[in-house]
N, C-alpha and C positions, 0 to 999 in steps of 0.2 A: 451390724449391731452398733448403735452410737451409744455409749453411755454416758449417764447425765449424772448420773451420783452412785458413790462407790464406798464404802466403809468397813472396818474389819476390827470385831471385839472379841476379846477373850472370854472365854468361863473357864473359871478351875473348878476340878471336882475330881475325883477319882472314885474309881467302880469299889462300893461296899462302904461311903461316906454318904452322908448325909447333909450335908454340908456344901454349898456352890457358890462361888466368888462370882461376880462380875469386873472382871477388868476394862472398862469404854476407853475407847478411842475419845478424845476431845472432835478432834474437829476431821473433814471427810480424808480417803485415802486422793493425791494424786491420781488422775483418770492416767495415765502415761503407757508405755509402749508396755511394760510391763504388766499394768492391771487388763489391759486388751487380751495378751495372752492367757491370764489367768482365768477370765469372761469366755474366751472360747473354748478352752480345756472344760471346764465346768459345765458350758453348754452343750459340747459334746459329750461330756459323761451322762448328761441326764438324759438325753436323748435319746438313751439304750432302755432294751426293753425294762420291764418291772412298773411300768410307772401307774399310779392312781391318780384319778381324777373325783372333783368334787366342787364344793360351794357353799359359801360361809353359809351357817347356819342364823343367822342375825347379820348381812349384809351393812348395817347403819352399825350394829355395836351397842352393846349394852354395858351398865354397872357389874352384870355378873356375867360369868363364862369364859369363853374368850377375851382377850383384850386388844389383839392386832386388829379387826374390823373394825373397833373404835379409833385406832389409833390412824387407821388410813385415813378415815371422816377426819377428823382433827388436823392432820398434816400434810392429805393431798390433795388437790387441788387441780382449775383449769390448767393453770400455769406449773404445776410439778411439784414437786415438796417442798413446802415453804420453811422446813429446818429439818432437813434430813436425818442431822449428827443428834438429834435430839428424838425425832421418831424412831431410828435405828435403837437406842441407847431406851429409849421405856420395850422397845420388842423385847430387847436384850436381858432388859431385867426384868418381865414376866418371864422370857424361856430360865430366867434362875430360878426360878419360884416356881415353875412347872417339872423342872427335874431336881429339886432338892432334895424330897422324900421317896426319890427314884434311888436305891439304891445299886440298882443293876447299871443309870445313868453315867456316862463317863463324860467333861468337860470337853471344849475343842479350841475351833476358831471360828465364830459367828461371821460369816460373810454376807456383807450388805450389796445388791448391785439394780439398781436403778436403770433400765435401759430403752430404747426406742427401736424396735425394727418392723419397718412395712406402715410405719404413719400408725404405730402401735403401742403402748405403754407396757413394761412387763417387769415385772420386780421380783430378786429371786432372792430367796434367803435360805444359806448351805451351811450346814455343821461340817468344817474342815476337822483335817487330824494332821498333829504332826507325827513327824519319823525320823527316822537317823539314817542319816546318807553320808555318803564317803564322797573326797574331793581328793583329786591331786593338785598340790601346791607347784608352784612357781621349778622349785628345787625339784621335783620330781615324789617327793616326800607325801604318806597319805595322811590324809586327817578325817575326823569323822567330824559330820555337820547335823544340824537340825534344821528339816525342810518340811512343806507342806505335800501331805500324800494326796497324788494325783490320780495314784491308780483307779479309784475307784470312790465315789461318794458315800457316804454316811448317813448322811438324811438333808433331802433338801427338798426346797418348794417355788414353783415358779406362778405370779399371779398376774391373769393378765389386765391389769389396772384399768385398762378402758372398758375392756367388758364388765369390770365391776362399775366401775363410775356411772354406766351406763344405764347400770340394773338390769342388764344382760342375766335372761333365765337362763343361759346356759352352764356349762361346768368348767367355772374361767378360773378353777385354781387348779395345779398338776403337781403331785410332789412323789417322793419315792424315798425308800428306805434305806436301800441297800442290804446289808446283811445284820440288819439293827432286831432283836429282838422283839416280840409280840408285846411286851412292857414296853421298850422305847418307842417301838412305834404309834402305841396307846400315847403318849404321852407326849409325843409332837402333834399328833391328831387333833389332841385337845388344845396343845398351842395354837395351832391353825385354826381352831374353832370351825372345822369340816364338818357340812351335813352330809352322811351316808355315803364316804366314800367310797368308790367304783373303781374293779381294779382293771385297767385296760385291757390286759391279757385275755381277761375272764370275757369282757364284754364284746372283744372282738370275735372271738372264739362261738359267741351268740349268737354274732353278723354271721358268721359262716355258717351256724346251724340254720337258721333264717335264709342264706341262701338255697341252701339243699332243700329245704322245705319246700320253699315255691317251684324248684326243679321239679320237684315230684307232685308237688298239687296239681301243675301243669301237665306233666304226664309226656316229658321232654323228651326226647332220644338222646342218648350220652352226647354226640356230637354238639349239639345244640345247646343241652348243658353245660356241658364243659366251654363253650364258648361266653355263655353267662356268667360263670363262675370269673371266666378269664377280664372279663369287664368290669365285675364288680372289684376283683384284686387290684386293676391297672388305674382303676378310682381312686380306690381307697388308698396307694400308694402314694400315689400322687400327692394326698394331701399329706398321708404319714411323712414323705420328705421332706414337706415345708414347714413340719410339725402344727402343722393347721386341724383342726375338727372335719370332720365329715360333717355331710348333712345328708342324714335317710332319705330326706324327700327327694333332694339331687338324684340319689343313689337310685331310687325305684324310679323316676320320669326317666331316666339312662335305659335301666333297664326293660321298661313296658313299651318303650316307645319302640326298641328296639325288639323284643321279641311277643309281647303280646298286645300289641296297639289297639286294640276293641277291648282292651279290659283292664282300665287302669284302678288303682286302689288297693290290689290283693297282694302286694309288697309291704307295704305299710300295713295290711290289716294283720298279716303272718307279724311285724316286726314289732307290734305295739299288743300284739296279743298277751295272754295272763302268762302263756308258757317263755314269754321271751321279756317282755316290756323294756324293751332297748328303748334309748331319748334317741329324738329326735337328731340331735350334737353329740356327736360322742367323739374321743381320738382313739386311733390302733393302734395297733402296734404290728409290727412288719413282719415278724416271726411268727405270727399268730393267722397272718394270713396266709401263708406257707397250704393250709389246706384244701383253699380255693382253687390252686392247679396243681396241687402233688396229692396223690398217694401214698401213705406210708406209714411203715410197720414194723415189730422186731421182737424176735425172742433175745435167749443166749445166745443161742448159734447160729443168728441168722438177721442179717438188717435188709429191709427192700423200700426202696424209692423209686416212685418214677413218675414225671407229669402226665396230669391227666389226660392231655390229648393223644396218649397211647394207646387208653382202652377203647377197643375196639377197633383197632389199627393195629400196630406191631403188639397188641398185649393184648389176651381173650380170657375173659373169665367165665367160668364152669362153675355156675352156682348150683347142680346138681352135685358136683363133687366137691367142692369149695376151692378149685385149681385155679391158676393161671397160666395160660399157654404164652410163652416169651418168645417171640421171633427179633429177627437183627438183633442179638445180642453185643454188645460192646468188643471191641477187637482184642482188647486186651482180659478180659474174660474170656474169649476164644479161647487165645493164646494160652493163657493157666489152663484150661479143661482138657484140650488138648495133649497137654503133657504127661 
């Protein structure tokens, strides 16, 4: 990640006020060893599941609605933001005007950060929080501090500038809530001026119905299934790691060429159909693929996992009785039964 511009403004406000200050920064933060740390913490925080994707709904920006769309027209450019401290500082003061009459809204730390990775433009904008942290002094003596809380994000959004510049039909803006209320989150939605945002979880969760389905149109043997399954997760990883989009069509030429090559198209026709209508670009999320090669299930008294190249191997299921017969059990499962 190389960043090109970095800035961080205040809002005051407290929860059950109406009322929200903007404090601006004059001019950008130092890019230094410090702001790198703080760009990578926050890049790994977002990077955990929960996330939505989406796309301005007026890409150029209009007089009404949103105003960050117009504001990127206006300020960004071939050459990068040509006054960053000043595009940062109007986002800043529409997000006051967006939560003013939020009174659930609570103020933070507006963080600006401008960045380049893989010959890529990507601009994230995070509602910090502070907290109170403890230091030991010099003398051994404690004192209490106020710091920025890292454990976990608030509300943030990551866009990626080139696909917009581009007018990329894909879903090139990513942001997430956290544990922000169905009001807050309303109400950055609208800051972002998102058309119809998509929540990754959901949509991966689609991919794997989508998967199963074509299993079964095809009329697959588990073996052969479960190795599709295993393909389609070891793809879609891949890009999940780099936090890159998938592309469906990638995804079914992988998959037809490899197990049904006289019959391409019926991946994409399950994948775009009325019961699924997955795009074309979508991101996953890693947890959610989880059901591509595992099995799994639980009451109270009872949790069971296992991948799925078990079944029909060490693991036999009795759809007459609704059983599973478990052979090699785990050693240390022995060992407790045994007892």
């Amino acid at each position: 990640m190389s960043i090109a511009n970095l800035i961080v403004h205040e809002v005051q406000k407290n929860a059950g006020s109406d009322k929200a200050v903007l404090v601006a920064r004059p001019t950008e933060n130092a890019v230094d060893a410090q702001a790198e740390v703080l760009a990578e913490q926050v890049g790994s925080l977002f990077n955990r599941s929960g996330m939505n994707t989406g796309q301005f709904s007026n890409p150029n920006g209009s007089e009404t609605g949103a105003k960050l769309p117009k504001l990127l027209t206006q300020f960004y450019g071939e050459n990068g933001f040509n006054d960053f401290a000043a595009f940062s500082k109007a986002c800043a003061s529409d997000f006051v005007t967006c939560i003013g009459d939020v009174e659930e809204a609570e103020g933070g730390l507006l963080w600006f950060n401008h960045y380049e990775l893989h010959d890529t433009h990507f601009l994230f904008i995070v509602l910090l929080k502070r907290k109170q942290g403890m230091i030991l002094n010099a003398d051994l003596s404690l004192a209490q501090i106020e710091q920025i809380e890292l454990e976990k994000l608030h509300m943030a959004m990551r866009i990626n500038l080139s696909a917009w510049a581009e007018q990329d039909e894909s879903r090139y803006i990513s942001f997430r809530f956290g544990r922000a209320s169905k009001v807050e989150s309303d109400y950055f939605t609208r800051f972002i001026g998102c058309d119809e945002p998509k929540v990754t979880a959901k949509e991966t969760r689609k991919l794997v119905d989508v998967t199963a389905a074509y299993c079964e149109m095809k009329s697959l043997p588990t073996p052969q299934a479960n190795e599709l399954k295993r393909v389609v997760a070891e793809h879609c990883l891949e890009k999940a790691e780099e936090n890159e989009r998938i592309n469906l069509t990638e995804v079914a030429k992988e998959v037809e060429e490899r197990f049904s090559p006289d019959e391409a198209g019926l991946f994409m026709e399950i994948a775009e159909s009325e019961s699924f209508a997955l795009d074309r670009d979508m991101f996953v999320e890693k947890a959610a693929l989880k059901k591509l090669t595992r099995y799994s299930g639980s009451t109270r008294a009872l949790t069971l996992s296992f991948d799925s190249a078990l079944l029909g191997e060490s693991i036999r299921f009795d759809e007459a009785t609704n059983s599973l017969v478990i052979n090699d059990l785990p050693k240390t499962l022995l060992k407790q039964l045994k007892k």
